[in-house]
C-alpha positions in Angstrom: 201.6 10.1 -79.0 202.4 13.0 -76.6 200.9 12.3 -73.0 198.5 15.5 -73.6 196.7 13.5 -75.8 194.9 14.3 -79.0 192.7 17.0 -80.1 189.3 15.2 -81.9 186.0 16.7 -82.6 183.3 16.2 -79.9 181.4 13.9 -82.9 184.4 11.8 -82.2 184.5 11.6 -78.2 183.3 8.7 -77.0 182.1 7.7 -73.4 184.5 6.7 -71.5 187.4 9.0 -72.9 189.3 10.9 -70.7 190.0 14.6 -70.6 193.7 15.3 -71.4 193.1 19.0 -71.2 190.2 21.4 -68.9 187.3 22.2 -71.4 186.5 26.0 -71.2 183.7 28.1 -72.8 184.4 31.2 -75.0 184.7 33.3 -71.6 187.5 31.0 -70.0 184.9 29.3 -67.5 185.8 25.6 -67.3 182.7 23.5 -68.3 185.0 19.8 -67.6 188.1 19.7 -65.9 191.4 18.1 -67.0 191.1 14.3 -66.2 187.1 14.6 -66.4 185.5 11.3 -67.9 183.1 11.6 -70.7 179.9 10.4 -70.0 176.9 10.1 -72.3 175.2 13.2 -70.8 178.4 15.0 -70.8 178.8 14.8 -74.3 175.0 16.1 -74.8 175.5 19.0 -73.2 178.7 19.9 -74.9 177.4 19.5 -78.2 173.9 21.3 -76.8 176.5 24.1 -76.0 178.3 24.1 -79.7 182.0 23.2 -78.4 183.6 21.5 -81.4 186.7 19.9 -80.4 188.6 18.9 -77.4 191.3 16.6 -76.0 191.4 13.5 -74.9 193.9 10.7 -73.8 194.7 8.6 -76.2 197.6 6.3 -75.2 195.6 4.3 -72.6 192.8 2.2 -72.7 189.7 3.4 -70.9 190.1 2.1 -67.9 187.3 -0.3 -66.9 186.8 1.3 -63.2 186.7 4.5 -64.5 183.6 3.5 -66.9 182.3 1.4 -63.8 182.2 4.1 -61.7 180.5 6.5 -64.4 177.8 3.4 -65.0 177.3 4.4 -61.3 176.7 7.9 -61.0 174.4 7.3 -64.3 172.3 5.1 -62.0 172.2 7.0 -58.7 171.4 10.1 -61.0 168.3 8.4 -62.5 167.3 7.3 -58.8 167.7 10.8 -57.6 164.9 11.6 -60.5 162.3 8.9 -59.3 162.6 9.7 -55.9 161.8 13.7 -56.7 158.8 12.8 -58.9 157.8 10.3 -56.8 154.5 11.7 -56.6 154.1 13.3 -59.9 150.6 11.2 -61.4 151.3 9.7 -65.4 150.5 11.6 -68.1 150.9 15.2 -66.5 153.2 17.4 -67.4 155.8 16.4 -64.5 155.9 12.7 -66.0 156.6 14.6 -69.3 159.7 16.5 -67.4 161.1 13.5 -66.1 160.5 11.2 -69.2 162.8 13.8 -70.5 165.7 14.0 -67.5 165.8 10.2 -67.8 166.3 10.5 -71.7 169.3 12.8 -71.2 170.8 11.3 -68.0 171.1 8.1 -70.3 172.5 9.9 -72.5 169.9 9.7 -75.6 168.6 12.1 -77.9 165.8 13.8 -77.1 
């Protein structure tokens, strides 16, 4: 396998992957840069945003620290959120909002 990697379809990418090529839109602006880990909300907005293939290393295994460290920004992410709506009361629209940032921070489908 050639050390660019190999192209797959975004249904295909998997958390964790890594980036062997910079991920541009259809005007050249780079939405993930080469060497970018996926991450669960990555891969949301990517597929929100219709890109349909890209490439990825393949000749390593996805290195544990890398996913550690991805585990971690997930989490500080989703403590960011709770410490803006801190005061938001239940059941108003703001709990609504943020029900809805947590869901796509972790990465599920809305």
């Amino acid at each position: 396998m050639s050390s660019s990697g190999r192209e797959i379809s975004i249904e295909q990418a998997q958390e964790g992957m890594v980036l062997a090529q910079a991920l541009n839109d259809t005007s050249g602006a780079v939405l993930l840069a080469q060497g970018a880990i996926l991450t669960a909300a990555n891969l949301t907005a990517l597929r929100r945003r219709n890109v349909e293939r890209c490439h990825v290393v393949m000749d390593e295994a996805p290195d544990p620290a890398a996913q550690a460290h991805a585990e971690q920004e997930r989490a500080r992410r989703l403590e960011r959120l709770a410490v803006l709506f801190r005061a938001t009361p239940p059941g108003s629209a703001g709990a609504q909002l943020l029900a809805l940032l947590q869901r796509y921070r972790q990465g599920s489908s809305a």
